[in-house]
Structures are given as C-alpha cells and as structure tokens.
N, C-alpha and C positions, 0 to 999 in steps of 0.2 A: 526634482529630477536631476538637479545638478550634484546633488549629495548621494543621489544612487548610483553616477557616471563614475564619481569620484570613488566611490567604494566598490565598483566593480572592476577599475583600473588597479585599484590597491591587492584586490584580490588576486589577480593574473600576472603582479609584477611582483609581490611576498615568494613564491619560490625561487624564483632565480636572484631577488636580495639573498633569500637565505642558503642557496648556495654558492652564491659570490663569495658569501663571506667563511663559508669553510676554508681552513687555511691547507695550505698544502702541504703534502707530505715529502721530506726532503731524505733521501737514504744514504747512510752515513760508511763511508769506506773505511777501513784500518790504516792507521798512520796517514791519514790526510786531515787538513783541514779544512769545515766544513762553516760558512757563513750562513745565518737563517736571521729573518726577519722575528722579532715578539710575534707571536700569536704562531709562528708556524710549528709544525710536528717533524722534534725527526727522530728516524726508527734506526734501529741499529739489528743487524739480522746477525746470526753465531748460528753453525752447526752443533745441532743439539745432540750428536754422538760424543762432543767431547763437552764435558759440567766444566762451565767457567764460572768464573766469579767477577759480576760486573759493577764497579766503583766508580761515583759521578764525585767529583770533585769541582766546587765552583756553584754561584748561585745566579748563572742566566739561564740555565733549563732545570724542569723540573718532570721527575718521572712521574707518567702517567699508567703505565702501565707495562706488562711484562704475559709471552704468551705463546703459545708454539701456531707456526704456520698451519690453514686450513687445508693447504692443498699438499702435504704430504704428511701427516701427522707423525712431530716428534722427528722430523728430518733440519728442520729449523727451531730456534728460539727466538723472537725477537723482543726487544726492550725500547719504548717509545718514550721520548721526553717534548717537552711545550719550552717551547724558547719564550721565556716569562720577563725579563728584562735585559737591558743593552749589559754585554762583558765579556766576557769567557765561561768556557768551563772544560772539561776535559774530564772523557771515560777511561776509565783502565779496564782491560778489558787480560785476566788473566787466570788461565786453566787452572782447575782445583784437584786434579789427578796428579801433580805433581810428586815424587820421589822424593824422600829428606836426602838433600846434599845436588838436587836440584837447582840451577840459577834462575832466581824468580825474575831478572831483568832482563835474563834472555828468551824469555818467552811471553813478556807482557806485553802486549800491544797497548793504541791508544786511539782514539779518536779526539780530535782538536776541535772544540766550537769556537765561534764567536759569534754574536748575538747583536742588531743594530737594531734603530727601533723602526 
C-alpha cells in the first residue's frame, strides 16, 4: 500500500517538476545588455521586412533555432539561443540590403549577453 501512495504522489507531482524545470524565455533588446542564467533561452525578435544577417560571437549561448512569428506571418523573424555556459557573447545583428559605399558600423547593432551559472 505504501508503494502505491508513493507512486501515485509521484504521478500528480512529475508535471509541475517538469514544468518548473522549463527555463524561461528572456527577450533580448538592441544595444543593451542582457544577463541570463545556463539553461535559460533568449530570443532575439528583427522585423522581417528588412533580411538581416545575424552573427553570435562567443561561446556562452548557443543557437537553437531561427523562425518567423505565428501570429503575423513573415511580419517577424526571431532567432533563439540556450545560455550553455558562464561568459559572454555577443550578436551582431546587421541588414544585408546594404548599398556598396554603405557604412556597415553605422547600421550594425548588437545585442550584449552575459551568461552566469
């Protein structure tokens, strides 16, 4: 009896462990810096009227994926990375519609991470 008490508690308390343990999604601004925990996700959102080109520099996140928003399709893109170990990193986040004779520093943005564990 005591082994069935035991497995039926285990039963009714496994979804709320397993959604404790989702990590949380942290959204990332341009030109700020942005602190996240290991295990957490952070998404970085770009208007997908103008094709950017996005460059992770540093190894405390790792992309996990890249996707346009559900709720207006093709009105957004966003690009999600996993804060994977304690450090830095840093997105360059710069438009590919550019003009030759274009200044690529004046229109490159950034996003700043830092990563603790």
């Amino acid at each position: 009896m005591r082994v069935a008490s035991v497995f039926c508690f285990a039963l009714v308390l496994a979804p709320s462990l397993i959604w404790a343990a989702t990590p949380a999604h942290v959204h990332l601004r341009l030109g700020e810096r942005t602190t996240l925990h290991v295990g957490q996700i952070a998404v970085l959102r770009l208007n997908a009227a103008r094709p950017y080109s996005v460059t992770l520099e540093g190894e405390a996140v790792a992309p996990i994926g890249e996707g346009q928003t559900v709720e207006e399709p093709q009105s957004e893109r966003t690009y999600s990375y996993r804060a994977v170990r304690a450090g830095t990193a840093t997105l360059l986040i710069t438009p590919t519609d550019q003009k030759k004779g274009d200044c690529v520093d004046c229109v490159t943005r950034h996003c700043f991470l830092t990563v603790v564990p």
